[in-house]
C-alpha positions as CSV (number, residue, x, y, z in Angstrom):
1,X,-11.2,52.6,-7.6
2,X,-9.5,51.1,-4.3
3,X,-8.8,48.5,-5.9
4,X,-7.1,50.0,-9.1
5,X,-5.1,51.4,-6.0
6,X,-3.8,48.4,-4.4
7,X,-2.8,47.6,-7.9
8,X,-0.4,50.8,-8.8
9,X,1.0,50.5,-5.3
10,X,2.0,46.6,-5.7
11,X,3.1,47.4,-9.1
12,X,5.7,49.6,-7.6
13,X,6.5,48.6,-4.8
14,X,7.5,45.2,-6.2
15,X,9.6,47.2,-9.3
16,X,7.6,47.1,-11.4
17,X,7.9,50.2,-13.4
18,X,10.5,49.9,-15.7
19,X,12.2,52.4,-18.3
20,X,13.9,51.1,-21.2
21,X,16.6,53.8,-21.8
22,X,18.4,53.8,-25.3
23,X,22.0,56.0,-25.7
24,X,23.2,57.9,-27.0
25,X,19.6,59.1,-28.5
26,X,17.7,59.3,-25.5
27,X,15.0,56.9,-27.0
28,X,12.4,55.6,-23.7
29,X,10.5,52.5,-23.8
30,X,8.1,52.0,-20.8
31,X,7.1,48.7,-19.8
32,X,5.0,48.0,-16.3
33,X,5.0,44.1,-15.0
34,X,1.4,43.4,-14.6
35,X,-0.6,40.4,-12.9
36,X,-0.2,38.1,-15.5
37,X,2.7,39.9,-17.9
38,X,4.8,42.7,-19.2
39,X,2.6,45.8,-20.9
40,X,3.9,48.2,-23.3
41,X,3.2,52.0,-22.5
42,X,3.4,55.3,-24.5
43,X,2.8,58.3,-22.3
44,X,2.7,60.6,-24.9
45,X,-0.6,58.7,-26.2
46,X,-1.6,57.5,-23.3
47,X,-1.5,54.1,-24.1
48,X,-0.7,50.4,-22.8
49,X,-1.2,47.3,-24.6
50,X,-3.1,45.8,-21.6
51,X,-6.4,44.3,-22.4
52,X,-8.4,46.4,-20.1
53,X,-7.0,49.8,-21.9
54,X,-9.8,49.3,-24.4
55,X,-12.2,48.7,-21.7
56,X,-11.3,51.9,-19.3
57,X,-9.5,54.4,-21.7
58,X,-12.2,53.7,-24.9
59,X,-15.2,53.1,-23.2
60,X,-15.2,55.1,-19.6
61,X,-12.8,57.3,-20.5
62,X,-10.3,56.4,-17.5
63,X,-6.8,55.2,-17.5
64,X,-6.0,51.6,-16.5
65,X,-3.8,51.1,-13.2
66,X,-0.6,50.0,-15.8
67,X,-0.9,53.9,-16.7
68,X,-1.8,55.3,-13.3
69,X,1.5,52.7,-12.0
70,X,4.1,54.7,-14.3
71,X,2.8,58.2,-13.6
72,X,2.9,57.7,-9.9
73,X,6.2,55.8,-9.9
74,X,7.7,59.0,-11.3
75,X,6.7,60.9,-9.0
76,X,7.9,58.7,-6.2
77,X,11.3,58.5,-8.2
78,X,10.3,54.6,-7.8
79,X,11.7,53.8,-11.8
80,X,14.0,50.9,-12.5
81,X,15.9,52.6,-15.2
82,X,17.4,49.7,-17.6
83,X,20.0,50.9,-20.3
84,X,20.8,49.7,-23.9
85,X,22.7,50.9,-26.0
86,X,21.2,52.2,-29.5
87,X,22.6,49.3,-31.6
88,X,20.4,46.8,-29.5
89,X,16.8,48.7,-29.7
90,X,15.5,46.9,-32.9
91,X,15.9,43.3,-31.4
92,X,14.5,45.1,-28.1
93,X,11.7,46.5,-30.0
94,X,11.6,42.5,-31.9
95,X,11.4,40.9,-28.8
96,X,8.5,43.5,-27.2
97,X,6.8,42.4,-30.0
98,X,6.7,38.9,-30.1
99,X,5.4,39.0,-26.2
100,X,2.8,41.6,-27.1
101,X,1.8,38.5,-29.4
């Protein structure tokens, strides 16, 4: 657990916490900038496309640090808010995508 710790502080503290904002409708896309890429949350679900969701969320029943690294950055107000306007969110969504891929 310390180490899942060390994680969602670094993630933070180096920005990582990102909210793709969309306007006029309000639409959010989260992504957190992990060790080795860019993961895709939904914090309604309580998802991210990280490999190790399947591991800690399925299996043990915990959340993995991309998770834990968005939750605690809003509560530190520690977001970068990024915003798009409405017209651009299907190439967004395109290019999230193809990455995830």
């Amino acid at each position: 657990m310390k180490k899942e710790a060390g994680n969602v502080e670094t993630v933070i503290s180096s920005s990582g916490v990102k909210l793709h904002l969309f306007e006029p409708s309000n639409r959010k896309i989260w992504t957190v900038v992990g060790k080795d890429n860019e993961h895709w949350l939904d914090l309604d679900l309580g998802y991210c496309s990280c490999e190790d969701y399947f591991y800690n969320a399925m299996e043990k029943g915990r959340q993995c640090y991309h998770l834990q690294a968005v939750q605690s950055a809003i509560k530190q107000n520690k977001v970068e808010t990024i915003k798009f306007q409405d017209s651009e969110f299907e190439s967004f969504m395109s290019a999230l995508v193809q990455d995830i891929l």
